[in-house]
N, C-alpha and C positions, 0 to 999 in steps of 0.2 A: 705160221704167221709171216715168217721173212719171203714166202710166194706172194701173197697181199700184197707186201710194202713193194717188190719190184715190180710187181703191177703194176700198183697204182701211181709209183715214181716216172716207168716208161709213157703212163697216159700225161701225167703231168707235164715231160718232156716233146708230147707229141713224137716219139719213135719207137717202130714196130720191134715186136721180136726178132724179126729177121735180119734188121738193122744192128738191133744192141747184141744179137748171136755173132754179129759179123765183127765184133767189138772189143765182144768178150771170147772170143777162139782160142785165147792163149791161158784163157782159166778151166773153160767146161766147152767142150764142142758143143754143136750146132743142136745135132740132134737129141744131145743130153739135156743140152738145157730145157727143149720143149718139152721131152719127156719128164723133167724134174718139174715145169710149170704147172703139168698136166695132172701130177700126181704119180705118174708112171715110173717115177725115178726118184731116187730119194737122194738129195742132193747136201753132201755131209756140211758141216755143220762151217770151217775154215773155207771150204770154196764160197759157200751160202754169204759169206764174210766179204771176201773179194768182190763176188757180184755187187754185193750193197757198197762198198767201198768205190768201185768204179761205178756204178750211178750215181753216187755223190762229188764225182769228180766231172761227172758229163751234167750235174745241176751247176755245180761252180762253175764250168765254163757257158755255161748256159746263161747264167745270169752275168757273166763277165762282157758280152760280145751283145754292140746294140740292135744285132738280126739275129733270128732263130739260125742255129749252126745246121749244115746239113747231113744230116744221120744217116743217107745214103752213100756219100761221100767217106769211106771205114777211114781208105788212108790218111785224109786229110784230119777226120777228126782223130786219129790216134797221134796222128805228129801235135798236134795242138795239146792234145793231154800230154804226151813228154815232155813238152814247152813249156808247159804248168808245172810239172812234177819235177823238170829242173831250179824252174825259176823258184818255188818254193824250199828247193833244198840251197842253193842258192843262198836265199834269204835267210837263212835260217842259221845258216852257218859260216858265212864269210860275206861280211859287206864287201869286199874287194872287187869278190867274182859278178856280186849283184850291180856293179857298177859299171865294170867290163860287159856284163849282158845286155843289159840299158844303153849303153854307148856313152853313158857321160864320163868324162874327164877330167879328172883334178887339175 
């Protein structure tokens, strides 16, 4: 079932395999991933985790940014998810730091 759901998340984002392989390198290489999509590979259960956890962080920036982001562009869109994953921790745990990130000033 979680082959499905990253299916049909990438069509919903408009970006190819090749894009979201180039994305996700640092969970499941390139040619595992296809092989897991394809059935060819059985892709354990914690990674399968990650994948979905990073398509849901490439919907939230997706929906954050008033242009579609571009999925070819790996580096860019990885620095943008770090951007995210800081400012949320950030936020989460220190107004000080979220205000030093934002640039405003008491």
């Amino acid at each position: 079932m979680s082959i499905q759901i990253i299916e049909q998340r990438l069509r919903e984002l408009d970006c190819s395999l090749n894009h979201f392989a180039a994305l996700a390198n640092h969970i499941l290489a390139r040619t595992r991933l296809g092989q897991g999509l394809q059935g060819k590979y059985a892709i354990e259960h914690n990674t399968m985790q990650r994948l979905l956890d990073l398509l849901n962080e490439m919907i939230e920036l997706r929906r954050s940014l008033p242009v579609a982001p571009n999925w070819a562009d790996s580096d860019a869109i990885k620095a943008f998810l770090a951007q995210r994953r800081e400012f949320k921790r950030a936020a989460e745990y220190d107004s000080d730091n979220v205000r030093r990130l934002l640039g405003i000033k008491e």
